[in-house]
N, CA and C atoms as a LAMMPS dump frame, in Angstrom:
ITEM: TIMESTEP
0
ITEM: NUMBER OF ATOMS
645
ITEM: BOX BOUNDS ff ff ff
-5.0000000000000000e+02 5.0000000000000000e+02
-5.0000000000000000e+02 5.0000000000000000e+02
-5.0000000000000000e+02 5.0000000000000000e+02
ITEM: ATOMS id mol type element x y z
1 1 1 N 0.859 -1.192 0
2 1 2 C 0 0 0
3 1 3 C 0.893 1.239 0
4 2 1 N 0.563 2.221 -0.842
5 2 2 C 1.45 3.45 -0.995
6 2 3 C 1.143 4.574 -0.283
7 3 1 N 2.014 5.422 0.107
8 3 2 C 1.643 6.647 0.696
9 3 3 C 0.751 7.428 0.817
10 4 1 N 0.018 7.168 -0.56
11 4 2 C -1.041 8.126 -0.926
12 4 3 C -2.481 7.314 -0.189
13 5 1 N -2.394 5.995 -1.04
14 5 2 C -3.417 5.12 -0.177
15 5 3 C -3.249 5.055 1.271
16 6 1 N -2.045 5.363 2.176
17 6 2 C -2.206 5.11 3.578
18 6 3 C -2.714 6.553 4.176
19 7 1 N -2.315 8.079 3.244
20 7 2 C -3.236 9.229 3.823
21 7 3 C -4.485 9.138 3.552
22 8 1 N -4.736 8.32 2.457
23 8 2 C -6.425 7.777 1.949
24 8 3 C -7.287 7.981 3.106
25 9 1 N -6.892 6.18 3.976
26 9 2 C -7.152 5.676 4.676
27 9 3 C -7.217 6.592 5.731
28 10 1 N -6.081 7.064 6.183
29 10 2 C -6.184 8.206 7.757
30 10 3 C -6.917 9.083 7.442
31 11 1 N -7.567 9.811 6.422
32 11 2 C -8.866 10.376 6.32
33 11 3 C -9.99 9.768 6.461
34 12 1 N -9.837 8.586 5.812
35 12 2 C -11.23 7.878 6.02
36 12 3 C -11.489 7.76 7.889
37 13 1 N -9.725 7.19 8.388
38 13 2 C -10.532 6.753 9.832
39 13 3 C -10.329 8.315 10.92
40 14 1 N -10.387 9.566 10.061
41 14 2 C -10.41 10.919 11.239
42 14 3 C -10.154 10.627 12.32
43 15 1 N -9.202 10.212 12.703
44 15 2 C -8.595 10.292 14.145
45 15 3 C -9.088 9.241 14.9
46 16 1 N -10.047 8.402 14.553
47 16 2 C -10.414 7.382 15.122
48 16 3 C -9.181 6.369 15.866
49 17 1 N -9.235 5.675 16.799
50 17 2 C -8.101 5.248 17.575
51 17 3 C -8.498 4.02 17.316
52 18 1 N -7.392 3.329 17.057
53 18 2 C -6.977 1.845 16.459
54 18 3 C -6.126 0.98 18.103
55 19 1 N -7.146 0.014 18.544
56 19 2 C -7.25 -0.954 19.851
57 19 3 C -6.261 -1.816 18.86
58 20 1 N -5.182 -2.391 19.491
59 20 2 C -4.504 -3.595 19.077
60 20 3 C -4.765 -4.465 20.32
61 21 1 N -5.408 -5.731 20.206
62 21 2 C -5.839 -6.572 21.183
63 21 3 C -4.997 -8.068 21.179
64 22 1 N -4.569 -9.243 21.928
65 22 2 C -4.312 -10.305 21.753
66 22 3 C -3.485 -10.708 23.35
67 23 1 N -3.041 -11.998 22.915
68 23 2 C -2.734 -12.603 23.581
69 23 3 C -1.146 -11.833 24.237
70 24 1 N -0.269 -11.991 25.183
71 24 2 C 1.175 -11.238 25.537
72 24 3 C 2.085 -12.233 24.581
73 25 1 N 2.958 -11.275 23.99
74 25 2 C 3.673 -12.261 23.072
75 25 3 C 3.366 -12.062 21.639
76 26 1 N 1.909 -11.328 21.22
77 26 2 C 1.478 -11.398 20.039
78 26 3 C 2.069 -10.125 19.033
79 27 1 N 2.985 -9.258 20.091
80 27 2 C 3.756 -8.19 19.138
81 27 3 C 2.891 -7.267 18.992
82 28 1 N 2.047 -6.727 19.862
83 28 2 C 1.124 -5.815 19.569
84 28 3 C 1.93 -4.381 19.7
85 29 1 N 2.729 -4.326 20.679
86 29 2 C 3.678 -2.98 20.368
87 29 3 C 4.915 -2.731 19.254
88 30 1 N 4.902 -4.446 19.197
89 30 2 C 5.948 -4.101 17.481
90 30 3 C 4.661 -3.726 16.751
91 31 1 N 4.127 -3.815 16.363
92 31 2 C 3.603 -3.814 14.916
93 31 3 C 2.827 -2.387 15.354
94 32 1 N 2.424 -2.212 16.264
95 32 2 C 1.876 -0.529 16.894
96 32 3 C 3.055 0.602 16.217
97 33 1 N 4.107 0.214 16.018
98 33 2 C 4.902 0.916 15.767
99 33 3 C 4.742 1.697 14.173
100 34 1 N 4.933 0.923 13.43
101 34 2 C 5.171 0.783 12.296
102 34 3 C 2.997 1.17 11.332
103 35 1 N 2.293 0.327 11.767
104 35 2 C 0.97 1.037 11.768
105 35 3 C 0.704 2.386 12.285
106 36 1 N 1.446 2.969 13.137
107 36 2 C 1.236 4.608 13.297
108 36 3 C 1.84 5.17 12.323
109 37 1 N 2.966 4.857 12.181
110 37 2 C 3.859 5.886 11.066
111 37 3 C 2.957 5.916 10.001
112 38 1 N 2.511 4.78 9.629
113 38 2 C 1.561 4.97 8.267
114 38 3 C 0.539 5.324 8.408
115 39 1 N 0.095 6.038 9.132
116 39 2 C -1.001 6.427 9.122
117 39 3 C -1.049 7.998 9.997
118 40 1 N 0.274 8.558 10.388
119 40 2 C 0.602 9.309 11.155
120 40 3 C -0.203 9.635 12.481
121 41 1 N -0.496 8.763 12.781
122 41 2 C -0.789 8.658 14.197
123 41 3 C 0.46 8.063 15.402
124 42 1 N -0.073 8.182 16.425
125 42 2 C 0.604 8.064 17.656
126 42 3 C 1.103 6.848 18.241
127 43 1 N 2.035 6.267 18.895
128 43 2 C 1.338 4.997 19.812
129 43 3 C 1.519 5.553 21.358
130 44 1 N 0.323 4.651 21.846
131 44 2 C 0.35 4.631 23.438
132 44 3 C 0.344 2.722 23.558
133 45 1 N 1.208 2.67 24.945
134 45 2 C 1.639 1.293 25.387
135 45 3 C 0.447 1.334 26.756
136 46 1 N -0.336 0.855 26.357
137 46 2 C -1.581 1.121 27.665
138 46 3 C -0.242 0.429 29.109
139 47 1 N 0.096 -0.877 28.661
140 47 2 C 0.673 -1.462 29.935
141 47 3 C 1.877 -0.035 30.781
142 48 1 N 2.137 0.232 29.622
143 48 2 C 3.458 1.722 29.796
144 48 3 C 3.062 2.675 30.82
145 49 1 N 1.489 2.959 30.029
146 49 2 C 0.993 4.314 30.769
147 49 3 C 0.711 3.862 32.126
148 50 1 N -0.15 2.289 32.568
149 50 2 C -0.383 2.01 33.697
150 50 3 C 1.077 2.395 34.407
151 51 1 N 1.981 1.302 34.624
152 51 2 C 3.127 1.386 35.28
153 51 3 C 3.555 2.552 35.901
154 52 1 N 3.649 3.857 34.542
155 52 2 C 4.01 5.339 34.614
156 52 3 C 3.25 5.63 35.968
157 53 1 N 1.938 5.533 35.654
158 53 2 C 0.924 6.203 36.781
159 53 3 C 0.844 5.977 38.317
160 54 1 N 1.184 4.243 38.136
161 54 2 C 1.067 3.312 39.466
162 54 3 C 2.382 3.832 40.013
163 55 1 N 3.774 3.901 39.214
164 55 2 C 5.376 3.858 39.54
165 55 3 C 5.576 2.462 40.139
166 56 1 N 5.316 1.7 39.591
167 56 2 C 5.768 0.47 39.693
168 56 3 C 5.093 -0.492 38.217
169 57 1 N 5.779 -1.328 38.599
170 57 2 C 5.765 -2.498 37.384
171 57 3 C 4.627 -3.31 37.528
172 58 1 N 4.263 -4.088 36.698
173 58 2 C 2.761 -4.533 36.711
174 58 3 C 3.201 -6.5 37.556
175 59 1 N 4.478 -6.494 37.11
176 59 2 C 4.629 -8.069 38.104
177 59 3 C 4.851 -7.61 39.478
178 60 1 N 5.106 -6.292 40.197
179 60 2 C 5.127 -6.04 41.339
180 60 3 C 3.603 -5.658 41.61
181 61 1 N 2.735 -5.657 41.118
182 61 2 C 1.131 -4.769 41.409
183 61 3 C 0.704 -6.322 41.53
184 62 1 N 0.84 -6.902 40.356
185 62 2 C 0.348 -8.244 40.739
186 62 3 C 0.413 -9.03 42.529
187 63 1 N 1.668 -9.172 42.107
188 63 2 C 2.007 -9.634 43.822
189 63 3 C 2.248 -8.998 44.623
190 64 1 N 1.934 -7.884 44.727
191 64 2 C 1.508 -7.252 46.184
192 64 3 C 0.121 -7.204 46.441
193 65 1 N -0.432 -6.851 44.659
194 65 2 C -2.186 -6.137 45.17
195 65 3 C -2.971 -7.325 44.924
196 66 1 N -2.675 -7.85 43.837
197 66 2 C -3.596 -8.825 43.152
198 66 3 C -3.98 -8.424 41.803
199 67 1 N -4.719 -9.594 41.306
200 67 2 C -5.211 -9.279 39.962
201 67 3 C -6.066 -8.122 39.989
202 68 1 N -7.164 -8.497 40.945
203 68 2 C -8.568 -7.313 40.687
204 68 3 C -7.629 -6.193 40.995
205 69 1 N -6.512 -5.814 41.909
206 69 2 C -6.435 -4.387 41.594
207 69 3 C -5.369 -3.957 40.23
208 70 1 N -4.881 -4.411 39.698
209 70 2 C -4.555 -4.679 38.529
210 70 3 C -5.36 -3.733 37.186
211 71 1 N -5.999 -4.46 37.144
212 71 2 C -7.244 -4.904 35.927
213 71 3 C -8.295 -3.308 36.798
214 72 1 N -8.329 -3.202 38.493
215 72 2 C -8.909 -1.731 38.135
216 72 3 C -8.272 -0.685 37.567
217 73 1 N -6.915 -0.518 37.749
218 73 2 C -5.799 0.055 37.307
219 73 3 C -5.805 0.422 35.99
220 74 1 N -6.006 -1.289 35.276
221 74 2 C -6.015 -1.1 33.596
222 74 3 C -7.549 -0.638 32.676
223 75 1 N -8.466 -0.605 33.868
224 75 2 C -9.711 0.207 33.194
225 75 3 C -9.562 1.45 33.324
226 76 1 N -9.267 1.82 34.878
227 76 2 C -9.217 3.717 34.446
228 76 3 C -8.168 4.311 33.493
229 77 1 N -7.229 3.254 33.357
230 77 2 C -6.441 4.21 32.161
231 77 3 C -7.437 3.892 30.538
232 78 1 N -8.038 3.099 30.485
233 78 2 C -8 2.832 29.527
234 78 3 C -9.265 3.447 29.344
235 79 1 N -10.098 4.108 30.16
236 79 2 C -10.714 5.155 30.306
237 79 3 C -10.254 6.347 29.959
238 80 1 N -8.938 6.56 30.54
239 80 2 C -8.651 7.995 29.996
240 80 3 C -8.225 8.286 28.953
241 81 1 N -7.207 6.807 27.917
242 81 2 C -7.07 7.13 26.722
243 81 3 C -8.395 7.239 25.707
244 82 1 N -9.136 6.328 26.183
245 82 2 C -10.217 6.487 25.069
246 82 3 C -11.058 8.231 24.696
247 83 1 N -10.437 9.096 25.628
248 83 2 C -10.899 10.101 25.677
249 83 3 C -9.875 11.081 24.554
250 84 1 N -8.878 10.089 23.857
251 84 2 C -7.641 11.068 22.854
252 84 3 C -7.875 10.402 21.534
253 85 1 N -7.213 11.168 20.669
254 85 2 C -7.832 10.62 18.858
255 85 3 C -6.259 10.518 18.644
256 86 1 N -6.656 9.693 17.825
257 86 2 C -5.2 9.596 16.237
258 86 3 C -4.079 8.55 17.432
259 87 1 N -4.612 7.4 17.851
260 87 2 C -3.855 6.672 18.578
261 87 3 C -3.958 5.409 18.392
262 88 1 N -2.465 4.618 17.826
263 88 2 C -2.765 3.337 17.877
264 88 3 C -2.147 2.926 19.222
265 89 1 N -2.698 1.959 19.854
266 89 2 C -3.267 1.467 21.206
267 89 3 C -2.927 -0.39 21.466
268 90 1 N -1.556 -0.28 21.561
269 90 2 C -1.28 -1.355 22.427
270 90 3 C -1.871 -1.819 23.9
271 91 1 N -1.895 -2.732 23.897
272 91 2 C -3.177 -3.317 25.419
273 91 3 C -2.673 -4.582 25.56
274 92 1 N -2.954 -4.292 27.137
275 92 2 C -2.704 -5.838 28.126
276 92 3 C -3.37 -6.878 27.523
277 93 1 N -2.534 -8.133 27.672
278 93 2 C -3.212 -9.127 26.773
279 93 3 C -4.799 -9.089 27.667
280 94 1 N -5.051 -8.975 29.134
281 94 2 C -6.238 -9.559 29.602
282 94 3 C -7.125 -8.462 29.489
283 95 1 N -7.444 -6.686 28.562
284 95 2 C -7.936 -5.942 29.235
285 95 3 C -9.294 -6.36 28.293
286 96 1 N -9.364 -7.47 27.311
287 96 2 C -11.158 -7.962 27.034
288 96 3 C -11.662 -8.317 28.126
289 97 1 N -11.448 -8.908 29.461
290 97 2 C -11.973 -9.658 30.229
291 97 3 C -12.757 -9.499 30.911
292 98 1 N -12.704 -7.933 31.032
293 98 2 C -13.915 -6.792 31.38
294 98 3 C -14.98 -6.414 30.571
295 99 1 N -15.939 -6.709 30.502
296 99 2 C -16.923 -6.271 29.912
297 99 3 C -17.177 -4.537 29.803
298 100 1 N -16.463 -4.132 30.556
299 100 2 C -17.053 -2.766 31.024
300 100 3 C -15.758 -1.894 30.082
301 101 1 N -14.402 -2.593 30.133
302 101 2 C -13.321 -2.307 28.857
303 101 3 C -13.901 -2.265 27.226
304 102 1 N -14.918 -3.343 26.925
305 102 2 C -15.635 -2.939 25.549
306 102 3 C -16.103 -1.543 25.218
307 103 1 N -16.406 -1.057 26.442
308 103 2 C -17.054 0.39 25.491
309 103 3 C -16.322 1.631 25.811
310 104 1 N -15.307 1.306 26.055
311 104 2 C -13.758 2.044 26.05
312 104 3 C -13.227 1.379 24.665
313 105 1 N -12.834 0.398 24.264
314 105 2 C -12.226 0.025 23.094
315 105 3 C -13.354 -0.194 21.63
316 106 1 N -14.932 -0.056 21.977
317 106 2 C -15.594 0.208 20.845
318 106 3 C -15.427 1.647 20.295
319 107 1 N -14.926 2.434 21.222
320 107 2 C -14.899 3.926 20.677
321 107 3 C -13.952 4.031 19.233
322 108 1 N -13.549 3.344 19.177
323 108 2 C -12.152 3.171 18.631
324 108 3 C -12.722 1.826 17.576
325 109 1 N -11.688 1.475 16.511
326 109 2 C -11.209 -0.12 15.929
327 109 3 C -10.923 -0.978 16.785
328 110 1 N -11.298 -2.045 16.958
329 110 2 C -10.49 -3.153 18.033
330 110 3 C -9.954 -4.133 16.583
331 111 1 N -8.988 -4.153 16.94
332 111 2 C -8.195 -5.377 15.956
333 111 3 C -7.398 -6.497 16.52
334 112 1 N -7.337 -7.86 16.271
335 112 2 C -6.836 -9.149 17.137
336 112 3 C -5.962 -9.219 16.265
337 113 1 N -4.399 -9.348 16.969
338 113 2 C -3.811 -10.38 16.96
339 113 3 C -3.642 -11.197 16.995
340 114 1 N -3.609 -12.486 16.295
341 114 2 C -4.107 -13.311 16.353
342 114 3 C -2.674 -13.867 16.334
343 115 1 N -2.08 -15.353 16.788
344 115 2 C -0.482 -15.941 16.676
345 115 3 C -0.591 -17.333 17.325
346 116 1 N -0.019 -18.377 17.161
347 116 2 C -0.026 -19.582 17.551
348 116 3 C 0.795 -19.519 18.852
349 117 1 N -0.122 -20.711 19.176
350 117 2 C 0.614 -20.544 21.015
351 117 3 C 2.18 -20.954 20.957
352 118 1 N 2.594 -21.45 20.215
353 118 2 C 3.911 -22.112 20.241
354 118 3 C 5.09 -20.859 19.996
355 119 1 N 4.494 -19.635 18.915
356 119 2 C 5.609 -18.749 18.928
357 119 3 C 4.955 -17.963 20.255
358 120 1 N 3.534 -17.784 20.631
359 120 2 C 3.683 -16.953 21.806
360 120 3 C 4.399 -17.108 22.749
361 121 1 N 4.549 -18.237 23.315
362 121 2 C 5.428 -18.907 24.577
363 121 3 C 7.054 -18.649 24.134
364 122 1 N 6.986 -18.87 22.978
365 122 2 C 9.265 -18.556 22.792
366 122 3 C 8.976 -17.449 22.855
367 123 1 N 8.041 -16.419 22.71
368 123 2 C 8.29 -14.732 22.409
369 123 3 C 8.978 -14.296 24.312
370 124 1 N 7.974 -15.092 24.596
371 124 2 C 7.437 -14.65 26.273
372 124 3 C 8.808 -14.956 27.006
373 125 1 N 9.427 -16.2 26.714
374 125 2 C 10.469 -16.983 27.508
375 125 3 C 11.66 -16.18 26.814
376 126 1 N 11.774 -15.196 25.845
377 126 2 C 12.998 -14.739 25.044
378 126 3 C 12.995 -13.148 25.73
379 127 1 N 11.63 -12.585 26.144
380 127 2 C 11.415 -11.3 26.579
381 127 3 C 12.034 -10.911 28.062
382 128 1 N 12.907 -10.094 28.668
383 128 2 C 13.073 -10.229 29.697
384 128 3 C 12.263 -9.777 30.6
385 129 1 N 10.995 -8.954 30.225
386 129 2 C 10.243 -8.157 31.414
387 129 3 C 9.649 -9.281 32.176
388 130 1 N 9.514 -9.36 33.209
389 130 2 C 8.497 -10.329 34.242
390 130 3 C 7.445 -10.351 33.876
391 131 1 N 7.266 -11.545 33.499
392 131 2 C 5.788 -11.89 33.817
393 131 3 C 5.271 -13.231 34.697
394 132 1 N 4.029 -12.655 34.938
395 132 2 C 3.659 -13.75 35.946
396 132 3 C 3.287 -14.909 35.552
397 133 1 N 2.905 -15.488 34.138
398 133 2 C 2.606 -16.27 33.872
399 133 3 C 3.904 -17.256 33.513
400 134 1 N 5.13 -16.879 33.486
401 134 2 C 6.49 -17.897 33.328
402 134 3 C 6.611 -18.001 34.564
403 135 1 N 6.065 -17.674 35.624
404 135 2 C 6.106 -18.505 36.995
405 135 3 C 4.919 -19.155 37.734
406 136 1 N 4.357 -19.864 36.567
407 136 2 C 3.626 -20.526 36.981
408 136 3 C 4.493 -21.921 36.968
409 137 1 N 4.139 -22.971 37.325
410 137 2 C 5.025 -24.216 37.331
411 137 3 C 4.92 -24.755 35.898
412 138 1 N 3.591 -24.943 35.069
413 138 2 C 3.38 -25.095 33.843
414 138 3 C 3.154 -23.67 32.959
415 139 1 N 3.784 -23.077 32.347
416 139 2 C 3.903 -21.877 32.108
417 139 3 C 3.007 -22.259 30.399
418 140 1 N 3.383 -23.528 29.476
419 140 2 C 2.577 -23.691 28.846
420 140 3 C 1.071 -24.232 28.849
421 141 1 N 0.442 -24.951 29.491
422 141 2 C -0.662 -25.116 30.32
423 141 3 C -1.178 -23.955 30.724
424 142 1 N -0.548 -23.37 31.351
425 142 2 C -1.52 -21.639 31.631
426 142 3 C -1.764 -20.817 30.731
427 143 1 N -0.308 -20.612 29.588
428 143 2 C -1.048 -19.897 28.275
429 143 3 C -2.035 -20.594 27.818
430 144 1 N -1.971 -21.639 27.536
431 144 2 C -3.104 -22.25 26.638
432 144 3 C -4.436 -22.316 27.457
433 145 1 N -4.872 -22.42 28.784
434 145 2 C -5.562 -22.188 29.455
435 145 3 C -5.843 -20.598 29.07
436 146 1 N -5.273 -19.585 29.059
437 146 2 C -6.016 -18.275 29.298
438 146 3 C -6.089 -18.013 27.893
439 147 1 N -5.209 -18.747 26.602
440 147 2 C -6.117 -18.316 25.186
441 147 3 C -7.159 -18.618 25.033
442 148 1 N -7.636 -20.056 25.821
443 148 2 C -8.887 -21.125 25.325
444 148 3 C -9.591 -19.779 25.834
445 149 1 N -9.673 -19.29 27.293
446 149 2 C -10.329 -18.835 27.486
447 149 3 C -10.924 -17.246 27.226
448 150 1 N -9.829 -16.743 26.473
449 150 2 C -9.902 -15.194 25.711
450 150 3 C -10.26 -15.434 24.303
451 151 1 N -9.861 -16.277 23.787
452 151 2 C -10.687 -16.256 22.003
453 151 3 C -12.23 -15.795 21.878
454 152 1 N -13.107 -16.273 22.74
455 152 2 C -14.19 -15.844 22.447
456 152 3 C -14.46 -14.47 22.675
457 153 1 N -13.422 -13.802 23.852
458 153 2 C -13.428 -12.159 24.076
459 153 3 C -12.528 -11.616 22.504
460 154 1 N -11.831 -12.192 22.052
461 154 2 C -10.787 -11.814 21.304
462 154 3 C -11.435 -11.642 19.926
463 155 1 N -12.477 -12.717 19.415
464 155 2 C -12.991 -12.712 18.321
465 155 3 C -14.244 -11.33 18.721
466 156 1 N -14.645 -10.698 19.739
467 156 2 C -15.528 -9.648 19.476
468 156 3 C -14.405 -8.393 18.698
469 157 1 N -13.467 -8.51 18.3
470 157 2 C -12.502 -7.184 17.508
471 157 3 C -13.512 -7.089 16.025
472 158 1 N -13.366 -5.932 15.749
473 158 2 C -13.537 -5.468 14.351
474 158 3 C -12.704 -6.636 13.457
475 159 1 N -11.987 -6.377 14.014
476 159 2 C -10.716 -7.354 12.655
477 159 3 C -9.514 -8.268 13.247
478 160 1 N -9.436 -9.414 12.645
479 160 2 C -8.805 -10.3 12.937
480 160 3 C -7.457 -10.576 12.377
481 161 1 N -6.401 -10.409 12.507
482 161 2 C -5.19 -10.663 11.517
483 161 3 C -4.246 -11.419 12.451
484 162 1 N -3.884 -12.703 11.553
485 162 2 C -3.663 -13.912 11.544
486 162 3 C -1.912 -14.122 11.72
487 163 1 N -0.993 -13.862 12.098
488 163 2 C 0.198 -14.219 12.079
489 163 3 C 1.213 -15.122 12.535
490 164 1 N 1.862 -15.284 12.495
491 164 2 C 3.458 -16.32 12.852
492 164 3 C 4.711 -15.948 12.991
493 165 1 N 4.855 -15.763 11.953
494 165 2 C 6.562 -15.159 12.178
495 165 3 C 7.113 -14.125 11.313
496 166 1 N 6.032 -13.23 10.801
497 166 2 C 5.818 -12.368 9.358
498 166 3 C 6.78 -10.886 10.645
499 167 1 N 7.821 -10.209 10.341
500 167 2 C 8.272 -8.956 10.679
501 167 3 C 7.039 -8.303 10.601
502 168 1 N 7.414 -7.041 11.919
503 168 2 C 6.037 -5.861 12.531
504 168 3 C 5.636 -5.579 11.4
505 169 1 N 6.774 -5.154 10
506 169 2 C 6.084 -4.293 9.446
507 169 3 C 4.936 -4.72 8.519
508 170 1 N 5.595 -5.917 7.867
509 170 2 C 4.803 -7.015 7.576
510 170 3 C 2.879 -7.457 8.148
511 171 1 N 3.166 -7.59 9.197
512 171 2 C 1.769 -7.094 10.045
513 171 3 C 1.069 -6.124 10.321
514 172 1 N 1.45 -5.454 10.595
515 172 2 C 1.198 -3.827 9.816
516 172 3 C 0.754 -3.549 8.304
517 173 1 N 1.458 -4.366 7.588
518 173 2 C 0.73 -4.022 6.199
519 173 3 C -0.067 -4.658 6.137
520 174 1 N -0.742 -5.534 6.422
521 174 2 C -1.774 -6.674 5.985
522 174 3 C -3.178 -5.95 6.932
523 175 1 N -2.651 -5.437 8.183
524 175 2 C -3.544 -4.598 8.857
525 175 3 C -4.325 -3.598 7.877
526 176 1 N -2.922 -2.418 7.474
527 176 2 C -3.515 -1.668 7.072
528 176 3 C -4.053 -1.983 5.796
529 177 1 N -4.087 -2.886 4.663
530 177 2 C -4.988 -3.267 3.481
531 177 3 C -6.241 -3.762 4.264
532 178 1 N -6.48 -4.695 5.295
533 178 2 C -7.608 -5.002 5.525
534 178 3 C -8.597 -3.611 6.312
535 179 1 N -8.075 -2.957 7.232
536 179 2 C -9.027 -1.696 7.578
537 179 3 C -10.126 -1.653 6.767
538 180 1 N -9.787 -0.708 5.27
539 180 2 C -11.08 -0.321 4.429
540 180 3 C -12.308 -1.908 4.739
541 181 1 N -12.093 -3.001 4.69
542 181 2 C -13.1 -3.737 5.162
543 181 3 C -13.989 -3.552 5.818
544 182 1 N -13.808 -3.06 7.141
545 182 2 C -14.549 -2.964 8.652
546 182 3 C -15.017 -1.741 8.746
547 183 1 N -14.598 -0.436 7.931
548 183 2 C -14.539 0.77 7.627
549 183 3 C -15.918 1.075 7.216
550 184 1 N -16.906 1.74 8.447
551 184 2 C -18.318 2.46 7.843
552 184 3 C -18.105 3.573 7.489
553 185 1 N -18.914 4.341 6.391
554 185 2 C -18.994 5.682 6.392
555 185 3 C -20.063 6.24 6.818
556 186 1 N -19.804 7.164 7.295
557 186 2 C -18.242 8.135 8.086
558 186 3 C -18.4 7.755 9.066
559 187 1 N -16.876 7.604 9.459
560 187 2 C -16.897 7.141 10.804
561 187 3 C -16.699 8.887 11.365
562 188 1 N -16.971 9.077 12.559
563 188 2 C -17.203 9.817 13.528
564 188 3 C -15.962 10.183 14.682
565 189 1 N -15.265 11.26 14.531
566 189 2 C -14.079 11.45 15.636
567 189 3 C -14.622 11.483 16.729
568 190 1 N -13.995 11.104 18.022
569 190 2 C -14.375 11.759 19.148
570 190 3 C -14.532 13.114 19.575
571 191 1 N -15.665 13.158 20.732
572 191 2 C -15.681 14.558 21.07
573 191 3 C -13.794 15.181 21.549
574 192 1 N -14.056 16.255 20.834
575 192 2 C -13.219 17.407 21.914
576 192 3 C -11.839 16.75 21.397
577 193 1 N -11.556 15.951 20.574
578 193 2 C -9.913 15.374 20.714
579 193 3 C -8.956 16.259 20.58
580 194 1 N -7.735 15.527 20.812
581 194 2 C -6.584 16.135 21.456
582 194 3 C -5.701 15.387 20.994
583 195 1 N -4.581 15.618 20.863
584 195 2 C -3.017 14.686 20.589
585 195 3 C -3.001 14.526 22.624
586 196 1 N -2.07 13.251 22.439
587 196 2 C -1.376 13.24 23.536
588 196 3 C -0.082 13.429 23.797
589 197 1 N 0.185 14.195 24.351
590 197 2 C 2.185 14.618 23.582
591 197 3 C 2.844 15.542 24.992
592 198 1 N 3.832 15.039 25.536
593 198 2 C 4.643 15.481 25.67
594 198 3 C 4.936 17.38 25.588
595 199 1 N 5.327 18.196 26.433
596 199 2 C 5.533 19.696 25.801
597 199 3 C 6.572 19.847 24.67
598 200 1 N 7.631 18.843 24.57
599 200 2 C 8.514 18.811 23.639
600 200 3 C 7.972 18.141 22.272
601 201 1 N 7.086 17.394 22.048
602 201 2 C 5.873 17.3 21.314
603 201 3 C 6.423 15.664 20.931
604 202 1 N 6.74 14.832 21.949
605 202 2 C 6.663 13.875 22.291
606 202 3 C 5.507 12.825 22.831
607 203 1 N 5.555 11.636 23.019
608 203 2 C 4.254 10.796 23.358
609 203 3 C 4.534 10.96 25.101
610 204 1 N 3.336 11.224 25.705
611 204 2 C 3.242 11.681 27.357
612 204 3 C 3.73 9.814 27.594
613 205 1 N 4.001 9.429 28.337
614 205 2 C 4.42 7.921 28.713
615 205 3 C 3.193 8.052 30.273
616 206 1 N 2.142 8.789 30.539
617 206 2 C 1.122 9.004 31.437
618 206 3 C 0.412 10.405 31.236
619 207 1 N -0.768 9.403 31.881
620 207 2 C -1.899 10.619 31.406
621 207 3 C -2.227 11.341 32.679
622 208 1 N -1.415 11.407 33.818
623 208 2 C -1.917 12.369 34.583
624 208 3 C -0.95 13.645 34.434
625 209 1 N -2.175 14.765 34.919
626 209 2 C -1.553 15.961 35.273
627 209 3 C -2.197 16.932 33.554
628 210 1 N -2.703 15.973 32.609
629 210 2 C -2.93 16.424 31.336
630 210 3 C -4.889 17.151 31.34
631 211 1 N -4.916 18.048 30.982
632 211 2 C -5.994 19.337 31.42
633 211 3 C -7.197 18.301 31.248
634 212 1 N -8.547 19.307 32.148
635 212 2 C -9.364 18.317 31.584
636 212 3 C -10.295 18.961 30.736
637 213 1 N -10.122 19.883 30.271
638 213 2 C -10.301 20.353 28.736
639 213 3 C -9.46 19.692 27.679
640 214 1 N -9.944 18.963 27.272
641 214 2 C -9.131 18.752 25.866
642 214 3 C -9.519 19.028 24.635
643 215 1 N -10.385 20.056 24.442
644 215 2 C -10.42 20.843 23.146
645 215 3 C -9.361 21.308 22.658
């Protein structure tokens, strides 16, 4: 897809914010990367912004607080991004699990990652950040336990794209040809949007302290 067709497209979706959803492991912040540029939009690392906000890491929130406070953690942010345009939107593999997260990520595209459990698990065991699920005693048994049980949250996305071992950018392109698919007209910006940026006109890595006017 060429330059011209990818400003096409970012007119067609006016600032609308693009949900990258899936399993941990599925490369949703690689390929976040490379889908903004083309489309000159932003990325936000939802797991990023939590951390930023909490000041701690999400395998330390785990085992001190627990899951439920976790997962409240990852709704109010994901509350507050849904309130910014022109953002593609990396997310915790578990934040479908909430029902009440759907109409935070319907505002927006939701798109699945979709990847076989076998490269998810080498992604996970090759990554150094902690996670809690490589300390489980069966670390494969538990992924496959929490995909069985997220596919049916996973298949509510707008769009499904299918991968293995294809480079971000690679995934990214197949993304952006399929969009126009799922694409109603006109889609509708959010009220009042705003970039999220940094004063140096950088991506904020947290959303507090940011006005609550955002006209």
């Amino acid at each position: 897809m060429a330059a011209a067709a990818h400003l096409a497209l970012a007119k067609r979706l006016q600032g609308v914010n693009l949900y990258l959803v899936g399993m941990m492991g599925a490369g949703k912040s690689a390929v976040a990367a490379p889908l903004a540029a083309a489309l000159g939009y932003r990325v936000v690392d939802a797991d990023a912004v939590l951390e930023a906000s909490a000041g701690r890491g999400i395998a330390e929130i785990f085992a001190s607080d627990g899951e439920q406070a976790f997962r409240d953690l990852e709704t109010a942010v994901l509350a507050q991004i849904a309130g910014w345009h022109s953002l593609v939107v990396a997310t915790g593999g578990g934040v479908v699990s909430r029902p009440q997260n759907w109409g935070h990520l319907h505002q927006g595209l939701v798109v699945w990652l979709d990847a076989p459990e076998a490269l998810l698990l080498e992604r996970l065991r090759q990554d150094p950040t902690p996670r809690p699920l490589l300390a489980d005693p069966d670390p494969a048994a538990r992924l496959r336990a929490l995909l069985e049980a997220r596919r049916p949250l996973y298949s509510q996305a707008d769009l499904c794209i299918s991968q293995d071992r294809e480079p971000p950018e690679v995934v990214a392109q197949q993304l952006l040809e399929a969009l126009p698919s799922v694409l109603r007209e006109p889609l509708s910006p959010p009220e009042q949007p705003a970039l999220l940026r940094h004063q140096d006109g950088g991506l904020s890595p947290s959303l507090d302290g940011l006005p609550a006017d955002r006209s």
